[in-house]
C-alpha positions as a Python dict, from the first residue, in 0.01 Angstrom:
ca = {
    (1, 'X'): (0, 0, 0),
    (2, 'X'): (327, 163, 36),
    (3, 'X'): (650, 112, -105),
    (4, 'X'): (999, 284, -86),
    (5, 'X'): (1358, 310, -149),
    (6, 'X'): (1692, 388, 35),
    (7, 'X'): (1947, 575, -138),
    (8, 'X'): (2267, 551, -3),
    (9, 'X'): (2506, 901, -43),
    (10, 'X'): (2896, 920, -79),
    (11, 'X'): (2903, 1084, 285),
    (12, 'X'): (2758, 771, 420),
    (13, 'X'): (2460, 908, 553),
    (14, 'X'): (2104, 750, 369),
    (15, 'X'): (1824, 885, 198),
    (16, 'X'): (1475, 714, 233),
    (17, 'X'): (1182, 785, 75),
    (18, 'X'): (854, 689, 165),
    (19, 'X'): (528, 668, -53),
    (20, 'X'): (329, 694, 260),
    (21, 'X'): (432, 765, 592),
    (22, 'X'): (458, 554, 920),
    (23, 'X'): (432, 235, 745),
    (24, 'X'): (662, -75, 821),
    (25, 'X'): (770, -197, 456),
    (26, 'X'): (1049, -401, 313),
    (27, 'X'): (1281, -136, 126),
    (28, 'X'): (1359, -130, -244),
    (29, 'X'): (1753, -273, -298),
    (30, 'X'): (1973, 3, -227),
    (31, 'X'): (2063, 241, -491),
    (32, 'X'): (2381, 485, -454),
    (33, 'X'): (2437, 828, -518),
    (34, 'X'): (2767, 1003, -550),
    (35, 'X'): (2654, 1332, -366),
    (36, 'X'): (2640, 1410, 17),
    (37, 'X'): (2398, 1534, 250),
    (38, 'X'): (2399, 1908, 375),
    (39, 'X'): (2529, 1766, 700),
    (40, 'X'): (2855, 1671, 553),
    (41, 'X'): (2906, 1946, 268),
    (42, 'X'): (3202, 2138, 324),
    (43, 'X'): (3106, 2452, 174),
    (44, 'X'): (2785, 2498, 364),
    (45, 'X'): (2979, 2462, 688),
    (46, 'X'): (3222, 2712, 585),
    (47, 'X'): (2974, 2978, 505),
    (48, 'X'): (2768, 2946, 783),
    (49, 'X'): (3093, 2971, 1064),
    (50, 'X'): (3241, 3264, 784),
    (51, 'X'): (2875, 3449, 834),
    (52, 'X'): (2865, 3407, 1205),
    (53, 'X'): (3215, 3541, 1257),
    (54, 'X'): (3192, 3848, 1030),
    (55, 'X'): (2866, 3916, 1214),
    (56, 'X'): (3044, 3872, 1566),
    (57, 'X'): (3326, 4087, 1424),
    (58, 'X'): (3128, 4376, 1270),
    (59, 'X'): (2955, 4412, 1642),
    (60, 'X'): (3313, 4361, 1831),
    (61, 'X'): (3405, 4669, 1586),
    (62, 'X'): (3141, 4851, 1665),
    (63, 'X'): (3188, 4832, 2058),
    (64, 'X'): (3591, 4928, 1977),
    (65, 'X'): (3463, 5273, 1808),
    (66, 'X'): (3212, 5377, 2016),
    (67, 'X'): (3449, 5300, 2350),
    (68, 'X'): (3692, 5449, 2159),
    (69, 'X'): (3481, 5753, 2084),
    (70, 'X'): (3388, 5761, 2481),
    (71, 'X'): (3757, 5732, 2543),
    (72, 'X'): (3722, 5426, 2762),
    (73, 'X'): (3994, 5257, 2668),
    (74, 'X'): (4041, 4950, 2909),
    (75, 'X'): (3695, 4838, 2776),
    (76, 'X'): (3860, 4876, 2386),
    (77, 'X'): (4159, 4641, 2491),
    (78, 'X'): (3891, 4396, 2615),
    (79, 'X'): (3704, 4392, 2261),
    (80, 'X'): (4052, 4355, 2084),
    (81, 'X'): (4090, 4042, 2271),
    (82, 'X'): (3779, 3933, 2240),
    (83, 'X'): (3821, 3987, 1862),
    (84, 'X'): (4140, 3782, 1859),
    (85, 'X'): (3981, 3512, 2069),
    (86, 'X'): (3659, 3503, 1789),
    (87, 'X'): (3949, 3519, 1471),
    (88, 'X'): (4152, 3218, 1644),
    (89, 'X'): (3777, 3011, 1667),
    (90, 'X'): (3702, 3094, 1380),
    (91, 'X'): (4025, 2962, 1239),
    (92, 'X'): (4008, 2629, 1440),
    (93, 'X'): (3683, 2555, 1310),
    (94, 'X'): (3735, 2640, 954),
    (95, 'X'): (4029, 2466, 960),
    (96, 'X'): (3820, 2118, 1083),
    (97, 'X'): (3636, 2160, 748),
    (98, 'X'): (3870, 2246, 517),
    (99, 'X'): (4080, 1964, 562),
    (100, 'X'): (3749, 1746, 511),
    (101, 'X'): (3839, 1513, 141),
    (102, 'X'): (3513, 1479, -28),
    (103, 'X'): (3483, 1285, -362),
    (104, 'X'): (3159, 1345, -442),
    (105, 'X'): (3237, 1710, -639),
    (106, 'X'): (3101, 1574, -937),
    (107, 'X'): (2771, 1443, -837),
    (108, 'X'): (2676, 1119, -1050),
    (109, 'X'): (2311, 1068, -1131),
    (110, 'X'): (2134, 751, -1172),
    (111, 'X'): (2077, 678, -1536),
    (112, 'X'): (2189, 970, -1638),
    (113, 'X'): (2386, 922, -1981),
    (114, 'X'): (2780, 954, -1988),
    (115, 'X'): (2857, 1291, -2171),
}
């Protein structure tokens, strides 16, 4: 026999849990959480685009001083640009979730007593 339940998060997205897999059941009632999904959590989407961009910057640095080393200098204009470009994307994108109003900070547990 199997049985389940679908939790429903603050994001919107759902959680469903199944005692057994591939089986066709009639879910539990609904339950809610107030929490979100990894999906929609701000903060992990701002440290993963912060880690790519320092990574793309430490490399674009690297290519400046070694063409600047080698004196080839129309090649370190191209990597300042490029590094501009990469700063202004990274701003754009940070800027999509930063601006993202979550209520779920304080995550509410079911049955868990009121402090």
């Amino acid at each position: 026999m199997c049985s389940g339940a679908i939790t429903m998060l603050a994001c919107g997205h759902t959680l469903t849990h199944q005692s057994t897999t591939h089986c066709n059941i009639q879910h539990e009632p609904i339950s809610a959480l107030q929490d979100c999904c990894s999906e929609c959590y701000p903060p992990i989407h701002i440290r993963e685009i912060n880690q790519k961009y320092d990574s793309l910057r430490e490399d674009t640095m690297r290519g400046i001083r070694q063409a600047t080393s080698e004196q080839r200098f129309q090649d370190v204009g191209v990597l300042k640009k490029e590094s501009r470009f990469n700063e202004a994307e990274r701003a754009k994108k940070l800027g999509r979730w930063k601006n993202v109003k979550y209520r779920w900070e304080e995550v509410v547990w079911p049955g868990k007593e009121e402090e």
